[in-house]
N, C-alpha and C positions, 0 to 999 in steps of 0.2 A: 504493500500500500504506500503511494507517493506520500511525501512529507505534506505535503499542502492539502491533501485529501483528508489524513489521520485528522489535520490540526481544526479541519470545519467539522469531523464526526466529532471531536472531543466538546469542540463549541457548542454542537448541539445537544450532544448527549448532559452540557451543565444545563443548558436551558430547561431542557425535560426534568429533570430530576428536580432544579430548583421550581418547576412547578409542582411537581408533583408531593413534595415538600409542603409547597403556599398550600394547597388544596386539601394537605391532606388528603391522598388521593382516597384510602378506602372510606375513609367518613364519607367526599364527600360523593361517592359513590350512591352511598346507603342514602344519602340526604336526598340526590337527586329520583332515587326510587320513591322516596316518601310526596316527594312534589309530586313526580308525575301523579300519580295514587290522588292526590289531592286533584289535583287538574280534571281527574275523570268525575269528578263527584261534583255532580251538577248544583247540590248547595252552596258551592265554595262561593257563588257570585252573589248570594245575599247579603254578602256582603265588598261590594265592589273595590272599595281601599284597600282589604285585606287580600284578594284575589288580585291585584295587579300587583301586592309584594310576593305576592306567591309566584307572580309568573315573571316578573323581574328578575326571583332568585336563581327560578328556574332555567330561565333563558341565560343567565351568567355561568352558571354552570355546566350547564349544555357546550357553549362557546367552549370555554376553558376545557373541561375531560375531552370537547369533541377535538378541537385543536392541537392538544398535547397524542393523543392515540394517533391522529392523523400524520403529525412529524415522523413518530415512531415509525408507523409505518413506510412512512416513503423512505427514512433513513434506511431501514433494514432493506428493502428493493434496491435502493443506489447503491448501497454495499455490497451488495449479491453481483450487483452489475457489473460492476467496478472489478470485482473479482474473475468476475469470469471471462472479462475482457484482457485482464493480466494472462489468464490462463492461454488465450488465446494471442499475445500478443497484438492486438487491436490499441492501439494505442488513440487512434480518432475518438474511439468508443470511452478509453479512460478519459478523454480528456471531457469529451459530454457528461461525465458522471460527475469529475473534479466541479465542472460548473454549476450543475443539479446540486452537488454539496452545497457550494457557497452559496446558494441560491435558498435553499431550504435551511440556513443558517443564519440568513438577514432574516428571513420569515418567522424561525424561530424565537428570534430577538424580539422581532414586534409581537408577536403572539404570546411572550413573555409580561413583557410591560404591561400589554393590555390587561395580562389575567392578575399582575399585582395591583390593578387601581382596583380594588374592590374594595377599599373603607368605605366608612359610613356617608363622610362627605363629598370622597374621591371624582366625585361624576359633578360637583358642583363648581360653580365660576370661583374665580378666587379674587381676593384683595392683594397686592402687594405692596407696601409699605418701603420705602425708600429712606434712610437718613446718612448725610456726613457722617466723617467723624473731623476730629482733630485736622485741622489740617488746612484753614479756610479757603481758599481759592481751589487750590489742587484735588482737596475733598470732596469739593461740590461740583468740580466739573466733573470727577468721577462716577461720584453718585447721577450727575446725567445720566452718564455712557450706561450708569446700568441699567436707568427708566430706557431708554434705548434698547436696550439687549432684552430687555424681556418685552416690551414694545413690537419688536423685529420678532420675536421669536414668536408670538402669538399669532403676527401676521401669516410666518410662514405655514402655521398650523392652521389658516381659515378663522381663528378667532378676532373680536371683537377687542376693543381698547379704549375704556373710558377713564376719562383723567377723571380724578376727585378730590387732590388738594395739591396744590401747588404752592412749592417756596420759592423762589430765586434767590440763587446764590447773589454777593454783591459785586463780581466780575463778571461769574461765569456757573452755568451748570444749575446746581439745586441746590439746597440745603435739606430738604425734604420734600416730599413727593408721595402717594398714594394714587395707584391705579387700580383698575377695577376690571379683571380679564373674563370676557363671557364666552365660553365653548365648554366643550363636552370634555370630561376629566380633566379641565383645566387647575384645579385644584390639588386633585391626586397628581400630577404630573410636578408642580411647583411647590405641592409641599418641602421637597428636598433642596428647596433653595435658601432657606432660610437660615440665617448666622450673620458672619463678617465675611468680607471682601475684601481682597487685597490688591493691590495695583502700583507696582512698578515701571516706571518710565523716566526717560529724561523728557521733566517739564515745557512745553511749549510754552511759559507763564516767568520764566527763569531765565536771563537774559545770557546767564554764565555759562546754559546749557549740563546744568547740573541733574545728578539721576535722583530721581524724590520715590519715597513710597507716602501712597494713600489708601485710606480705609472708607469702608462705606458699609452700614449693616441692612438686611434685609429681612424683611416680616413679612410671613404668607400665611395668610387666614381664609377661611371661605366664606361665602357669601351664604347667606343661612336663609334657607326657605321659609316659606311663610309656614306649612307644617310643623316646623319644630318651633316649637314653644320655650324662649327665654324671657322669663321675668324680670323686671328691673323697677326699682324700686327708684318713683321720682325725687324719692329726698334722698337719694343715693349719689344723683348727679349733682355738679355744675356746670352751667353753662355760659361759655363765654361769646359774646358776639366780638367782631373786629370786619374792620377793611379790606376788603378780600385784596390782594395784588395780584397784577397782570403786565402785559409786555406796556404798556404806557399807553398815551394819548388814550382815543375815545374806547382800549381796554379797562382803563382804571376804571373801579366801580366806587364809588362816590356815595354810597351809604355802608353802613357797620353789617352787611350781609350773610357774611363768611361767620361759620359757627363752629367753635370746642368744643364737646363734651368730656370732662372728667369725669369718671367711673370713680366716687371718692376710694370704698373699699378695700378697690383691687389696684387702683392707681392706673388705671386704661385709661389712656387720651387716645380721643379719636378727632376728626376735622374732617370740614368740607366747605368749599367754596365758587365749587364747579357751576351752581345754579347763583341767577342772578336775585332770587326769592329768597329770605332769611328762612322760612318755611321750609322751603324744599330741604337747603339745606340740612337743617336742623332733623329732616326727617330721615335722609340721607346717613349722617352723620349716625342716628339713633341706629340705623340699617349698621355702620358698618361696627359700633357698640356691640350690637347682638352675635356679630362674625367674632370679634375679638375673641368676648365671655367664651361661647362655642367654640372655637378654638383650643382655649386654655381647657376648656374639659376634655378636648380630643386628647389634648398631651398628656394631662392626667392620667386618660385610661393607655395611655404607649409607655409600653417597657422602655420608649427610647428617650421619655419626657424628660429626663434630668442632664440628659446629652446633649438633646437637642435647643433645652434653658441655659444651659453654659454658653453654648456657642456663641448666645444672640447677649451675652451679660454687658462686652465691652466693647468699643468699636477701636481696637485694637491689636497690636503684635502681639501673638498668642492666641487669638481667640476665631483668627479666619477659619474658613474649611473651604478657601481656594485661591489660589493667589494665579496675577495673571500677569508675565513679565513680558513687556515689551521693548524695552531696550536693556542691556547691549543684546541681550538673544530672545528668542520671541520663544515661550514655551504659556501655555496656561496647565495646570495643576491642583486636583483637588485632594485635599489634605485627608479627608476619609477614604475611602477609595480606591486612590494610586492613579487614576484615570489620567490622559494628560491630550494635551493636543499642540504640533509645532505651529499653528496656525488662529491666533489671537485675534485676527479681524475676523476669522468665519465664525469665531466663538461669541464676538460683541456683534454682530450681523443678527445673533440669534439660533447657533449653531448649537445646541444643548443638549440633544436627544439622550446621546451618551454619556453623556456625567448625571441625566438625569436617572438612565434606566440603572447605571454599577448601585447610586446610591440608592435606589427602590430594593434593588436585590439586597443592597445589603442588608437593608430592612429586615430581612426574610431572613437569611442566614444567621446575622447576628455577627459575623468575623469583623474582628474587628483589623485592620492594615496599619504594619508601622511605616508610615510613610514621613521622609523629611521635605521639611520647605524646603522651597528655591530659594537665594542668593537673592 
């Protein structure tokens, strides 16, 4: 078996197994027999809310057991073929197999991903939350590039991009920022973005042509359906009004629109200033409150909540889980992971997919990777 052939069966055979793993394959074997079972019993739809989480689960699980059997499958025939091509010295024929590999090993890959977005809120739009750190100029144009990079990356996925609070940096860039990403597992996809960000370059801002690092942290919460029911208590809040800011002239909005919420309890500030209505706002704002709260419970209930509250604690050296160096050598690198990429523009383009799917997986596994920063 050629070197290149073995290395896409090894690829797929981790994909398989890490699903089979996520799934718990014989649970959820037994689960999907109990669904179907349910699906024939013609009472199930007296109750119509209950029966379309019946056939949700159902239909998710179908995908997933039916997609992971199917890989197997064709793996063990290209292998079969492959061999009996060697047998025969067909070397045309290995090489159509070699391809069939790598072809059923991207597939793999996305058929993986897909089957790890199944948390609770995974299928929902997400919020992401933007802020500097240290570093004022250099920081805040950072923190742009990254509304940019998840901006771009949305696009390339068919999603939706709504701005919801905006800061301007005093040169350049942001100081913070809040978007609002609407598509399908947009949430389960960006969950694993969230921490500190690291960014090395020589300054375009620095006349001496000197090399600066900047930090920027990121916050990903989902946007929380009208179904789930969080309470919040009015005397819980503060609220603040202020002058929203905008690019100048007839942007500037010329009454106190733009609205805070502090969460006093938990110490959640939210903002919004995107509507020219104090109302909207305010209702807005309330909106992205409820995603915060819900959030913090999702992390509560993840083994990886104490991991993943470190990360986001400081916006600083130490606390990234990716640093992206663009001069003197162009490499980006995630500090969980080990993932890496020699190509930094296609990563700020919106190039994600891969650092997004290692850190799902890792999710699942649990291994954790000694990996060291970059220089």
């Amino acid at each position: 078996m050629r070197a290149e052939a073995q290395s896409h069966i090894d690829q797929i055979n981790a994909a398989t197994a890490l699903l089979r793993r996520f799934l718990d394959w014989d649970r959820a074997n037994r689960r999907l027999q109990e669904l179907n079972a349910k699906v024939e019993d013609p009472s199930l739809w007296d109750n119509p809310k209950a029966a379309q989480e019946v056939m949700r689960e159902r239909r998710r699980l179908e995908e997933a057991i039916g997609a992971t059997q199917k890989i197997e499958t064709e793996l063990k025939d290209t292998i079969e073929l492959i061999e009996m091509a060697e047998l025969e010295g067909d070397s045309a024929l290995v090489d159509d197999g070699v391809i069939a590999l790598s072809e059923l090993a991207d597939r793999a890959e996305l058929d993986k991903v897909a089957a790890l977005l199944a948390g609770e809120a995974d299928a929902n739009n997400s919020y992401i939350e933007i802020n500097a750190g240290a570093g004022g100029t250099e920081s805040n144009d950072w923190a742009g590039m990254l509304q940019r990079m998840y901006s771009r990356w949305a696009e390339r996925h068919g999603m939706k991009v709504e701005l919801v609070d905006f800061h301007a940096g005093e040169q350049a860039g942001v100081k913070s920022a809040t978007i609002l990403i609407k598509g399908e597992n947009a949430y389960g996809n960006l969950k694993v973005e969230g921490g500190v960000h690291r960014l090395v370059r020589i300054s375009p801002y620095d006349s001496s042509a000197r090399r600066h690092t900047s930090f920027a942290s990121v916050w990903v919460y989902p946007e929380v359906d009208e179904d789930i029911d969080i309470e919040i208590n009015e005397s819980d809040l503060r609220i603040d009004t202020y002058r929203a800011s905008g690019a100048g002239g007839q942007h500037v909005n010329t009454t106190d629109s733009a609205v805070r919420i502090t969460h006093i309890p938990t110490g959640i500030v939210v903002a919004c200033q995107n509507e020219r209505s104090q109302h909207k706002n305010r209702a807005q704002a309330l909106k992205q409150l409820k995603a915060r709260m819900y959030e913090a419970e999702l992390q509560r209930r993840e083994a990886e909540a104490d991991v993943a509250n470190a990360a986001k604690t400081d916006i600083g050296w130490g606390h990234q889980i990716r640093s992206y160096v663009l001069q003197p050598y162009q490499l980006v690198k995630d500090l969980r992971t080990g993932v890496t990429s020699t190509a930094p523009t296609d990563v700020l383009d919106g190039d994600l997919d891969k650092f997004m799917a290692a850190a799902l997986s890792q999710r699942v596994t649990g291994e954790k990777v000694e990996v060291e920063d970059v220089e």
